[in-house]
N, C-alpha and C positions, 0 to 999 in steps of 0.2 A: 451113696456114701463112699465106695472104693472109687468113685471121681474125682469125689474133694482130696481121697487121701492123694490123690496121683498128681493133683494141681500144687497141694502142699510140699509134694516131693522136691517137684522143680521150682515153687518158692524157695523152698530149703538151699536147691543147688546154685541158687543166683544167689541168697543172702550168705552163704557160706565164702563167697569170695572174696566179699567184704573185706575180713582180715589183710589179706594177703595186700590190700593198699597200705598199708605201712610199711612192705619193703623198698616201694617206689620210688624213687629219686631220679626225676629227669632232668636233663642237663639244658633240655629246649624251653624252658618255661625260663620268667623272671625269677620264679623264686623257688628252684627245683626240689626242696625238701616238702613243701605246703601244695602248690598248683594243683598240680596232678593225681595227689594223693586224695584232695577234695573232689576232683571233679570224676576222677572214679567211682568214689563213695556216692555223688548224688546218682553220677549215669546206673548204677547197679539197683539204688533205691528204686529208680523212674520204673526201671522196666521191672523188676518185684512189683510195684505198684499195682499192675495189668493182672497179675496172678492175686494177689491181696484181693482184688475189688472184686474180681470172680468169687473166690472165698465167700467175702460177706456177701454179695448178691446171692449166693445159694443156701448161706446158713443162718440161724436165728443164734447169738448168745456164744457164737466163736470168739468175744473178745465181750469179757464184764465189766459194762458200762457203770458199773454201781461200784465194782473195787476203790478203794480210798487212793489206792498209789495209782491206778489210771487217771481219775480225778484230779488227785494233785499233779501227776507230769501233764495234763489238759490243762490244768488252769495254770499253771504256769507256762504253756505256751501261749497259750492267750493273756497273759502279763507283757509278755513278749513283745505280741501284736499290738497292745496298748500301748506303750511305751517306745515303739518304732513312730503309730501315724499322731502321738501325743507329744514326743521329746522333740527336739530342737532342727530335727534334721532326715525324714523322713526317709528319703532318699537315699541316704548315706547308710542310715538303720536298717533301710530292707535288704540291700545290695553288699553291705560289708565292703572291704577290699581285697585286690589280692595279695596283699602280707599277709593276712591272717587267716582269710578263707570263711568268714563267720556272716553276722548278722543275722536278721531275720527270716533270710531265704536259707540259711546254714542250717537253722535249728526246726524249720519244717523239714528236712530232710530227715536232721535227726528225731522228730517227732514220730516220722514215717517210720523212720529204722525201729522204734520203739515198739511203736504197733504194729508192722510186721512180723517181725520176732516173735509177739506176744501171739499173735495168731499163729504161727508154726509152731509154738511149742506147743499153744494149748491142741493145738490134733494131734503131734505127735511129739510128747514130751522125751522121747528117747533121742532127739533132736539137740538138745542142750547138749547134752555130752559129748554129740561129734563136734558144734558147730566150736564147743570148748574145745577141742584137739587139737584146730585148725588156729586159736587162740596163742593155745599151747607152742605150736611148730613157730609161727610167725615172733612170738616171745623169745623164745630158745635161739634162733637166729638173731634176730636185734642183738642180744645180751651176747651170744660168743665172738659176734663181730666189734661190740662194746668194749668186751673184755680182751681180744687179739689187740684192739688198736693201743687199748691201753697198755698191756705187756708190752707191747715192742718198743712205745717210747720212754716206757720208763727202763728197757734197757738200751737203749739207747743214751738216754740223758740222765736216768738215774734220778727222774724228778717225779714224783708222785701227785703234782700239783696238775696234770696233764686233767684234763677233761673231755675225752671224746663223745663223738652224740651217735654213731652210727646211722641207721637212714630217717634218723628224727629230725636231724640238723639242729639239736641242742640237746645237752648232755641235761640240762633239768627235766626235758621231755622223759627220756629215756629211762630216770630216775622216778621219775612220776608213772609212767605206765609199770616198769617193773615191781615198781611197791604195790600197787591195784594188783598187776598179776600175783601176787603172790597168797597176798587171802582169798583171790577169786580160786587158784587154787584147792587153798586148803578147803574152800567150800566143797570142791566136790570130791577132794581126798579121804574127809570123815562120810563123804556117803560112798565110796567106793568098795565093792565088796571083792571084786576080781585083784587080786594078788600083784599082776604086771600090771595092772595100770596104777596101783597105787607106785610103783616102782615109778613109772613113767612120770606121775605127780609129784612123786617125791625130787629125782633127777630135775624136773624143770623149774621146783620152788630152788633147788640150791643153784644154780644156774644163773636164773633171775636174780636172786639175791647178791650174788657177787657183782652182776652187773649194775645194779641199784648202787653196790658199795662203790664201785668203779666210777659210776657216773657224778661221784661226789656231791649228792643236795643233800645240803643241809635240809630243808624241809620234807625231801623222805627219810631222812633218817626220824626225824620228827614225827612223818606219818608215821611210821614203823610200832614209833613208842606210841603213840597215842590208836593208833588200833589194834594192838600186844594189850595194852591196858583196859581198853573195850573190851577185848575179847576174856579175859582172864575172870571179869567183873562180869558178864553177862552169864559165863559159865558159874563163877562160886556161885551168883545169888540163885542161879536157877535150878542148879544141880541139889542131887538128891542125897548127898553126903552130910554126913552128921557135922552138927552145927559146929562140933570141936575142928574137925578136917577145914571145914570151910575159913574157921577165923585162920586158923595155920595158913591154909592160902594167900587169904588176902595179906597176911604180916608176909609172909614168905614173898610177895607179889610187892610192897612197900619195900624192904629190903633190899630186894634189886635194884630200883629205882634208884635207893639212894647210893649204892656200889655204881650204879654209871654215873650216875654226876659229880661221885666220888673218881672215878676211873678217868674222866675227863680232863681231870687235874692232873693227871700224871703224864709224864715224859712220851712213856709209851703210848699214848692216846694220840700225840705230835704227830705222831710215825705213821700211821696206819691211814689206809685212803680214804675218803669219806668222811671220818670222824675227827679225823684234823682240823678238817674246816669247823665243823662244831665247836671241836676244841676251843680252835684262837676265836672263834667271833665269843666263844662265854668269858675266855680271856680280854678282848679286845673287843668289845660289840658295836664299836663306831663304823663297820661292815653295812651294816640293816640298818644304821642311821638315814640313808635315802630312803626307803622305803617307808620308815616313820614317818620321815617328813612328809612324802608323798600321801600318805592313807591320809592325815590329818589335811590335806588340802583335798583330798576327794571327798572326806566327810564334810569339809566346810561348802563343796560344790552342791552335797545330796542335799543342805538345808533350804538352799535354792530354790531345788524341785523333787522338794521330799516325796511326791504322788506317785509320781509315773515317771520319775528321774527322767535324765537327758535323752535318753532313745539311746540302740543298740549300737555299738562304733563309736560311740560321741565322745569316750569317755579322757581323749587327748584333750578336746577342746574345754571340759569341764578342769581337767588338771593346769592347762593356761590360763582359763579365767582365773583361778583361785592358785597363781602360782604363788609361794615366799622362797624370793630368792634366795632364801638362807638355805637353801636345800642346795645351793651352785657348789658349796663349798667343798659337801662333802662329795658331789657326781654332777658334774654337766651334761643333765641327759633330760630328754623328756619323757615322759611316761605315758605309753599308748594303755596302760592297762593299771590298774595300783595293786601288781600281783598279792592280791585280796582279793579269794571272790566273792565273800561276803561283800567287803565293800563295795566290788564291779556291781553285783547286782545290785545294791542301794542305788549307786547313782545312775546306772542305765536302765530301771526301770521300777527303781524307788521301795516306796514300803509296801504297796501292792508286788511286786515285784518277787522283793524280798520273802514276804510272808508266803507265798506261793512255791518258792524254791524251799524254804525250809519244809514248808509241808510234803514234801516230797521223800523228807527223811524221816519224817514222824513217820508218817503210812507205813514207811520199808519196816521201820522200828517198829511199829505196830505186827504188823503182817509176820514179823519172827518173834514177836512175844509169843504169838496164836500159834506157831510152830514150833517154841519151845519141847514140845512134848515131843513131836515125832523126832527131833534129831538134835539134840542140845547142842554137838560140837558144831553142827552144820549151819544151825541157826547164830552161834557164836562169832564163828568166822564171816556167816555174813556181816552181822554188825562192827566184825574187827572192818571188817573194807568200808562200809559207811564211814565211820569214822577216822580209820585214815585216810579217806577219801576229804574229810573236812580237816584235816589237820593237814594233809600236805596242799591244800588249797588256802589255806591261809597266809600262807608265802606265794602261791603262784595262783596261775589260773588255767582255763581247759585249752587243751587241743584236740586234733582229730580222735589223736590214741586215747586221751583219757576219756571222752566222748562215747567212742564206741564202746569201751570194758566196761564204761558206768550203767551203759543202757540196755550193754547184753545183760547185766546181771539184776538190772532190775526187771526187766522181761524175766527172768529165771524166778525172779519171786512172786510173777502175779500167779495166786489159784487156779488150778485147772476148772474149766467150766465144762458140763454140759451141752452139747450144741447138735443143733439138729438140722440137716438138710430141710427147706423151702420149699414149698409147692408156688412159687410165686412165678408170675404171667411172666411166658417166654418171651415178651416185648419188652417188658420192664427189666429184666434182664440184658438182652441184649442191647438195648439200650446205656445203661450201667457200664456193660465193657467195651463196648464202643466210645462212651465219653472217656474211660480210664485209657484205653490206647492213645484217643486224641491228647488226653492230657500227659500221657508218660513223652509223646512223643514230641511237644512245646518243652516239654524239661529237657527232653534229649539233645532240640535245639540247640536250647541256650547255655547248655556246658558244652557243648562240640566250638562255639561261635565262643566262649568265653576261652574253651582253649586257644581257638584260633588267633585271638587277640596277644594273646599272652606270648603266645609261641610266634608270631609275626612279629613281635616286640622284641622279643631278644636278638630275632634276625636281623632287624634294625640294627637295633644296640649293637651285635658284634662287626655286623658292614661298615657304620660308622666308626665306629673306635679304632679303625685302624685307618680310616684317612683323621681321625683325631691327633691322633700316638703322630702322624706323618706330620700333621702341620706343627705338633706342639717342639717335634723336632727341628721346625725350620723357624721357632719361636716366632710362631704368625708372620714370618714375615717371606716374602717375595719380592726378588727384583730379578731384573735382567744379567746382575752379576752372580748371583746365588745358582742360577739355573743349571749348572756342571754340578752343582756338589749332588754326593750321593744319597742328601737327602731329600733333594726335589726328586730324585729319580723313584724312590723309596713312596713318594706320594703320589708321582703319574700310577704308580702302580696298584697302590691303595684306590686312587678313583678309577679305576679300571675297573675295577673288581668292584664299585657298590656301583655306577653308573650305566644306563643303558648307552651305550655309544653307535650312532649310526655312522657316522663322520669317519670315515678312513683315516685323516692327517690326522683324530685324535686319539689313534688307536696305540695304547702303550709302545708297542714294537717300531711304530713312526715317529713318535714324540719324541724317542732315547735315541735315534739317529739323528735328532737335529743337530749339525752344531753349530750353527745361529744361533748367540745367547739370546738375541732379543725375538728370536722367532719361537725359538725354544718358550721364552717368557710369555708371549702372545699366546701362543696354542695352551701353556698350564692354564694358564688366568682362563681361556676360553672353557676349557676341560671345568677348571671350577667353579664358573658358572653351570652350567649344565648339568654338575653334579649336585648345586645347589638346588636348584631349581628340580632334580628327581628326586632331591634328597624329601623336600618339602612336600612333594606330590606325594608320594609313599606315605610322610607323617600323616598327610592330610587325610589320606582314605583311612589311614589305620584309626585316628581317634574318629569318624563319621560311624564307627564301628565299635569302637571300645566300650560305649557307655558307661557303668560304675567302676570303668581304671581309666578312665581318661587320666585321672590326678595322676593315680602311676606311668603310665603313656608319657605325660608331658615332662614331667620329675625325672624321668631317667632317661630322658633324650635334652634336655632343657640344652647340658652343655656344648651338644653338638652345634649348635647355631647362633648362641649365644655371642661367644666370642668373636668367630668369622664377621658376624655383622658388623662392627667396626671396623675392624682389623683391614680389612677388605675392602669395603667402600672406598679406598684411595686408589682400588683400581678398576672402578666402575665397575663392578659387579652388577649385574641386572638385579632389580630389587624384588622379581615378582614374588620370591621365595621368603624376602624380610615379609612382603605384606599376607600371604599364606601362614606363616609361622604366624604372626600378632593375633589372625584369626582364630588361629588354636587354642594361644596360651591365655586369650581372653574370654574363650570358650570354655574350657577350662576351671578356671581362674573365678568366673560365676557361677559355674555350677558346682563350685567345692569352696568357696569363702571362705571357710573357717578352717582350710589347713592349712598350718602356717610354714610349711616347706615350698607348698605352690607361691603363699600369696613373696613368697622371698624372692623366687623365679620372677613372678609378675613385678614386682618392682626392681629387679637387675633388669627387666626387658625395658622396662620405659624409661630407665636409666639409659640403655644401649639408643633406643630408638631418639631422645632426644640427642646424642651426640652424632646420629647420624642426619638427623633434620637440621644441625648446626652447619656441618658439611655440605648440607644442598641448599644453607641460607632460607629454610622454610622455619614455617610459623612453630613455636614448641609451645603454645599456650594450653593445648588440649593436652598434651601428657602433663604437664607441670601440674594442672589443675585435679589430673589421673592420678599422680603422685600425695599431690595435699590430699585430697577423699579417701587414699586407701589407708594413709599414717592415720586419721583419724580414725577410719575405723577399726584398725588395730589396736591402736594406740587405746579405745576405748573397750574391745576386746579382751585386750592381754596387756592392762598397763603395768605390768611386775614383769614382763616379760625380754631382760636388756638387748636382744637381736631387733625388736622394735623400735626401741632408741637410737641404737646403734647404726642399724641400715640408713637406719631413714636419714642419720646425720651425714655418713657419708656420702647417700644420693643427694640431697640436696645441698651439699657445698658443692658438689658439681655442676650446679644449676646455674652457668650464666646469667644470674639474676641475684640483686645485692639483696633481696627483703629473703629469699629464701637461701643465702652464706649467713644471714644473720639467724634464721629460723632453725639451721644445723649447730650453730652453740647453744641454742636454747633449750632445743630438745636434750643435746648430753645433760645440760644441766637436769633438767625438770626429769631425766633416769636417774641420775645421779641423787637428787632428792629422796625417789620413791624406792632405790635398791641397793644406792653403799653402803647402806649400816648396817642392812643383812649381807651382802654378797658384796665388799670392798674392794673385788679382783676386777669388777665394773671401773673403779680409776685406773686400771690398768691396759681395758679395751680403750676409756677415753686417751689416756696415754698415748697410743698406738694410732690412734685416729687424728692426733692435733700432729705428730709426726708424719703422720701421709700430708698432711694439710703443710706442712710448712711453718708449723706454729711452735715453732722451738722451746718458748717463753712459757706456755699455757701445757706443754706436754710434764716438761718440768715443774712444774705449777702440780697437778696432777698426782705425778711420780711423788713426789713431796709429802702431797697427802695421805697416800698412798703408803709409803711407809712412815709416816706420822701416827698412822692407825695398826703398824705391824711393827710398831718400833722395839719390840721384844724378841726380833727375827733379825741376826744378821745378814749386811747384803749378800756374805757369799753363804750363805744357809738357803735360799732358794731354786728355784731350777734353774736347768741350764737356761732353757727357755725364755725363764723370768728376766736371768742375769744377763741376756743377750738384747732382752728391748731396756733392762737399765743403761746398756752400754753405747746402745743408743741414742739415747736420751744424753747422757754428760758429752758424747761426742761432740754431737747437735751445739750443745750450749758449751763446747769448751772445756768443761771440767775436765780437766788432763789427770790429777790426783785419783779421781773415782774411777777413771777410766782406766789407768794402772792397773788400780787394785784391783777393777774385776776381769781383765784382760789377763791378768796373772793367774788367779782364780781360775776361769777357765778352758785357761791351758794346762794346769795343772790339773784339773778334773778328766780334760780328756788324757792328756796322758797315764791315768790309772788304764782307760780302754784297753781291753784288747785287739781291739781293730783298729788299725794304722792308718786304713784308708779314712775313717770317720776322724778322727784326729786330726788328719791333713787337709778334711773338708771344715773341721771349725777354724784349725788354722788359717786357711784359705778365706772364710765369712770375714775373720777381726781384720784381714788384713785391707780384703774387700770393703767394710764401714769406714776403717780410718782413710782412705783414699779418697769415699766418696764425699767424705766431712773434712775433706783437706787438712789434717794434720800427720801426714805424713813424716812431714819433715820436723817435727816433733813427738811422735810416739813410735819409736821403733821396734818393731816386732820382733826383730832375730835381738833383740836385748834382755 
C-alpha cells in the first residue's frame, strides 16, 4: 500500500506542472501563444501515463468504472472517435492543426489528464487542494499581468476600449479562464476551514475578477450572470430556510437582475470596462450579428450530417459549404469555429456527439444533487461553474486554459472509491509497464518532432523574410544598373545570412567590393540562384517531416517563392527549386483539399507556373486543365463562397487562351448571380477586376449597379477606400465632374487627419491615378 502511496506522490508531482503551461509563451514556434503550451501539456501527460498504469496494474477500483460522470466523459470521447474515422476528413480530425492545438489526438490527452487526476485524488484526496494552489498562483499571475497591461494604456491613451490577453494571446481566453477561476474558487473557499487560506481565496477571486472585467467579454460577463443565477437557485431550493426567507431570496435574486439591465441603460454603465461593451451591443446589437449569421449556417451544415457530424477540425469547411454571403456585410471573415459549443459539437460530431457532451453535465448535476447534504455552498458553487461554464461557451469555445479548469474540477467531483492493492502475476504486471513506457515514449516522440516542425518553420520564415523585405525593396526587380544602390547591398546581405555559401567570390565581403556593375550583377543573380535552390532544399526536408502542418508549412512560406518565380525567370534562374517547390504545394494541396487558403496558394502557383512555361515557349495544357478541375471543385464545394469566383476570374483571363478570357466573364457573372443580392460589395470586387483587365466599359457597367442597389448612400458617405476605386472607375472612363467631386471629397477627409505624412501620401495616389489615366492636363490637383 505505502508503494502505491509513493507512485501517487510522483504522479501528483508531474501532473501538478501542468498548470504552469499557461504562463508559456514562446517566441520560436509559429504560433507562440498555442504550440508550446500544448505540447507541454501532452509531454507531461505521456510520462504521468507510466505512473498511472503502474497504479492500475497494482490496484483493483482506484478509478469507478460505474460512476455516471466517468461514463459520460467516456462516452463522449468515444463520440469523439466516431465522428473523427465517420466525418469527412479523418485525417484532419485526428491531427488537428497547429492554430488551435485540438482534435482527436488533443482530447485523448485531455481524456488522460481526466483520468489521471481522478486516480490521484482518489488515493490521496488532500491532493486537490494543493494541485488548486498551483491553479490559484498561475491565475493570479495571468490576471495582475492582464490588469498592468491594461492600466498602463489606459493611462496612456485614456481609452478603456484597450483589450489585453496576457500569456493567453487573446483577451476572450483570459476572460474565459478567469470566470471558471472564480467559482472553482468559491468551490473550495465554502469548504475551507483554516482562516489564511480562506484569505488567500478570497485575495485571488478579487484578483481574478478585475482581470475577467479588464479583459472585456461580453460572454463572461454573461457567464457570470448566468452562474451567480445557478448558484443562488441551487442554494434557495436546497437550503434549509423557512419557505418565507427562501421566496425573499429568490424576489431579492429577481430584483437584481432587473437593476443590471436597468443599470445597463445608464450613462455610467458607458464608462466602466467590460460592461460597456454589453452596454452598446444591448444598445446596438448589430456586433453579434456575424455570429448569428454564422450558428445559422452551421446549423444548416449539422442537418447534413446530423449522426456523427463532420469529424473534429472540419468545422471551416462545414461553414463554406453552407456559406450566405449576407454574412460579408456585417464581417469579412471566415469562421474556423461558430463560437457555439453547443453548436461545434452538433456539427463536428452530431447528435450522438452532442447527447454525450450534455451527459456529461447532467452526471456532474446529478453527483451535487447526492452532495447537497454534506456542503450546500460547496455543492452550489459547483453548479454556479457548470453553468457558467455553458453560458460563457455559448458565445465562445475551449482552449487549453478552459480545458484543464473544466477537467480538474470534474476529477474533484468524482466519489472517493475504495481500492485495493492486487496480487496479480509479476509478469502481467511487468508486462503493463513496459507497454506504458513504450507507449509514453512514441507520444514523447511525436510532440518533440511536432515541435521540431514548428520551430524549424519559424526559422525558415524569419531567414527568408528578410531576403523577402530585401527583394520587395528592390521591387523584384534586378539589372546591371541597380547594382550600386544600397539596396542590392541590403540583399547580398540578407542572402548571406539564409544561404549556405562555399564559393569565396560569393561571399558578402567580395560581392560589396565589386565595382563592376555587370559583375556585380552576374555574381547577385548567381547568389540568387543558389539561395533559391537552398531555399527549396530546406522547405523540402522540412514538409517530408511536417505531416498534419504541412498546410501550415506551405501557407506561411507560399510567399517566399511565389513571386521570385516569374520575376526572375528573365534571368535564368535554374529552375530546379520552381520544380521542388510544385512538388510540395501539390503535396500539400492533396493531402488538405478542402482548405481553402491552400487550394488559393495552389491556383496562384499554377497561375505563376503557366506564365513561366510561356517564357520557355512550353506546352501549358496540363495546368490549364489543373486550373479548370480545381474551379470545379471548388466552385461545387463553396459555390456562395466570392474568392472562388473571383480568383478563378482573374487566373484565367490571364490564360493566353480566348475560350478560357471568355470563361473569366462567365464565372463573375454566374458569382454575381448566386451572391449580389446578399453581399452587393461582390459588384464592387467585379469592379476592380474588369479595371485590372482593361475593361473600362463593364467596370463602369458594374459601379453603376452597384450604387443602383446603395442608391440611399451618398458617393461621399463611403470609404475612403470605396471612394478611391470610384475614382478610378470615372478616371478610366473620363467622367471629369465625378471625379472632381470625389477628389475634392477626399482631400478634404484627409485633411481632418492628423497625420500629415498620410495626407501627403493620398495626395500623392489622386495625383499618381490622373497621370496614369492621362488627364492631367485637365484635372488639376493643386486647384
Amino acid at each position: 500500500m505505502f508503494h502505491i502511496f509513493k507512485i501517487n506522490t510522483l504522479l501528483f508531482l508531474i501532473l501538478i506542472i501542468i498548470p504552469l503551461s499557461l504562463l508559456i509563451v514562446d517566441p520560436y514556434v509559429l504560433f507562440p501563444f498555442i504550440t508550446t503550451k500544448a505540447l507541454i501539456f501532452r509531454s507531461l501527460v505521456s510520462i504521468a501515463l507510466v505512473l498511472g498504469a503502474i497504479i492500475v496494474a497494482k490496484t483493483d477500483k482506484v478509478i469507478n468504472y460505474k460512476n455516471p460522470l466517468f461514463i459520460s466523459v467516456t462516452l463522449f470521447f468515444i463520440a469523439n472517435i466516431l465522428a473523427t474515422f465517420l466525418g469527412i476528413d479523418y485525417f484532419r480530425s485526428f491531427w488537428g492543426n497547429a492554430e488551435r492545438m485540438e482534435g482527436l489526438w488533443s482530447m485523448f490527452f485531455y481524456y488522460l489528464y481526466f483520468l489521471l487526476l481522478t486516480i490521484c485524488f482518489n488515493i490521496n484526496p488532500s491532493y486537490k487542494k494543493y494541485y488548486f494552489f498551483l491553479f490559484i498562483a498561475v491565475s493570479v499571475i495571468i490576471s495582475l499581468y492582464q490588469i498592468n497591461e491594461f492600466v498602463n494604456s489606459f493611462l496612456q491613451s485614456g481609452n478603456i476600449d484597450v483589450r489585453p490577453y496576457s500569456s493567453l494571446g487573446n483577451a476572450t481566453y483570459v476572460g474565459f479562464f478567469t470566470l471558471l477561476m472564480l467559482f472553482a474558487i468559491f468551490i473550495f473557499l465554502f469548504d475551507e476551514k483554516d482562516s489564511a487560506n480562506r484569505l488567500i481565496f478570497s485575495l485571488a477571486a478579487l484578483i481574478n475578477f478585475f482581470a475577467m472585467i479588464a479583459s472585456q467579454t461580453r460572454g463572461s460577463l454573461l457567464g457570470l450572470l448566468s452562474g451567480s443565477i445557478a448558484f443562488f437557485i441551487f442554494y434557495i431550493l436546497f437550503s434549509e430556510k423557512t419557505l418565507q426567507k427562501r421566496i425573499f431570496l429568490f424576489s431579492a435574486l429577481i430584483a437584481s437582475l432587473l437593476l443590471f439591465v436597468a443599470f445597463l441603460r445608464l450613462d455610467i454603465a458607458f464608462k466602466i470596462p467590460g460592461v460597456q461593451r454589453l452596454a452598446t451591443t444591448l444598445q446596438n446589437p448589430e456586433s453579434v450579428f456575424p455570429r448569428l449569421y454564422a450558428w445559422r449556417m452551421f446549423l444548416e451544415a449539422f442537418k447534413e450530417k446530423p449522426v456523427f457530424g463532420w469529424g473534429l477540425e472540419n468545422e471551416p469547411v462545414a461553414f463554406l459549404a453552407y456559406l450566405n454571403p449576407y454574412i460579408f456585410n456585417f464581417e469579412r471573415a471566415i469562421f474556423d469555429r461558430p463560437h457555439n459549443k453547443f453548436i461545434e459539437v452538433l456539427v463536428k460530431s452530431g447528435v450522438v456527439g452532442f447527447v454525450t457532451w450534455l451527459s456529461i453535465f447532467i452526471s456532474a448535476f446529478y453527483l451535487l444533487f447526492l452532495k447537497r447534504k454534506e456542503n450546500l455552498l460547496v455543492a452550489s458553487a459547483a453548479v454556479g461553474f457548470l453553468v457558467a461554464y455553458l453560458g460563457q461557451v455559448f458565445s465562445l469555445f475551449d482552449m487549453q486554459a478552459s480545458y484543464l479548469l473544466f477537467f480538474f474540477v470534474l476529477a474533484t467531483l468524482m466519489p472517493r472509491t475504495k481500492f485495493t492493492v492486487t496480487e496479480k502475476s509479476p509478469q502481467l504486471i511487468n508486462f503493463f509497464i513496459v507497454l506504458s513506457v513504450i507507449i509514453a515514449f512514441i507520444f514523447l516522440t511525436i510532440h518533440i518532432r511536432q515541435y521540431y516542425v514548428l520551430y524549424s518553420l519559424i526559422n525558415f520564415i524569419v531567414s527568408e523574410e528578410e531576403v523577402y523585405k530585401a527583394l520587395t525593396n528592390l521591387n523584384f526587380s534586378l539589372t546591371p544598373q541597380s547594382v550600386n544602390d544600397l539596396n542590392v547591398n541590403a540583399l547580398i546581405n540578407a542572402l548571406a545570412s539564409s544561404t549556405e555559401i562555399t564559393d569565396q567570390s560569393l561571399k558578402p565581403a567580395n560581392l560589396l567590393k565589386l565595382a563592376d556593375p555587370v559583375a556585380k550583377y552576374d555574381k547577385t543573380v548567381e547568389l540568387l540562384k543558389k539561395h533559391f535552390n537552398y531555399a527549396s532544399e530546406r522547405l523540402k526536408n522540412l514538409s517530408e517531416i511536417a505531416g498534419p502542418f504541412l498546410t501550415e508549412v506551405v501557407i506561411n512560406t507560399y510567399r517566399f517563392f511565389a513571386e521570385p518565380l516569374v520575376t526572375f525567370v528573365h534571368y535564368n534562374l535554374d529552375t530546379n527549386y520552381i520544380l521542388k517547390y510544385n512538388k510540395i504545394i501539390e503535396k500539400a494541396y492533396f493531402n488538405d483539399p478542402r482548405d481553402f487558403r491552400l487550394a488559393l496558394n495552389y491556383i496562384n502557383h499554377l497561375s505563376l507556373l503557366i506564365k513561366l512555361k510561356q517564357e520557355a515557349r512550353l506546352s501549358i495544357d496540363e495546368e490549364k486543365q489543373k486550373m479548370l478541375n480545381l474551379y470545379k471543385y471548388l466552385q461545387n464545394l463553396y459555390p456562395n463562397l466570392p474568392e472562388v469566383y473571383l480568383n478563378f476570374a482573374n487566373k484565367f483571363y490571364e490564360i493566353p487562351d480566348n475560350r478560357f478570357k471568355e470563361l473569366s466573364g462567365e464565372l463573375l457573372e454566374k458569382g454575381e448571380k448566386a451572391i449580389a443580392d446578399k453581399f452587393n460589395n461582390y459588384l464592387l470586387d467585379e469592379t476592380a477586376i474588369f479595371l485590372y483587365q482593361g475593361n473600362y466599359a463593364k467596370a463602369l457597367a458594374k459601379l453603376n449597379l452597384f450604387l443602383e442597389k446603395n442608391k440611399n448612400i451618398p458617393l461621399d458617405q463611403f470609404s475612403i477606400d470605396k471612394q478611391f476605386l470610384f475614382l478610378n472607375v470615372y478616371l478610366a472612363n473620363k467622367d471629369v465632374e465625378k471625379a472632381n467631386f470625389l477628389i475634392k471629397n477626399i482631400l478634404n477627409e484627409a485633411s481632418k487627419t492628423q497625420n500629415q505624412q498620410i495626407s501627403e501620401q493620398i495626395k500623392l495616389k489622386i495625383s499618381e491615378l490622373i497621370k496614369f489615366y492621362q488627364l492631367s492636363e485637365i484635372i488639376k490637383l493643386d486647384k
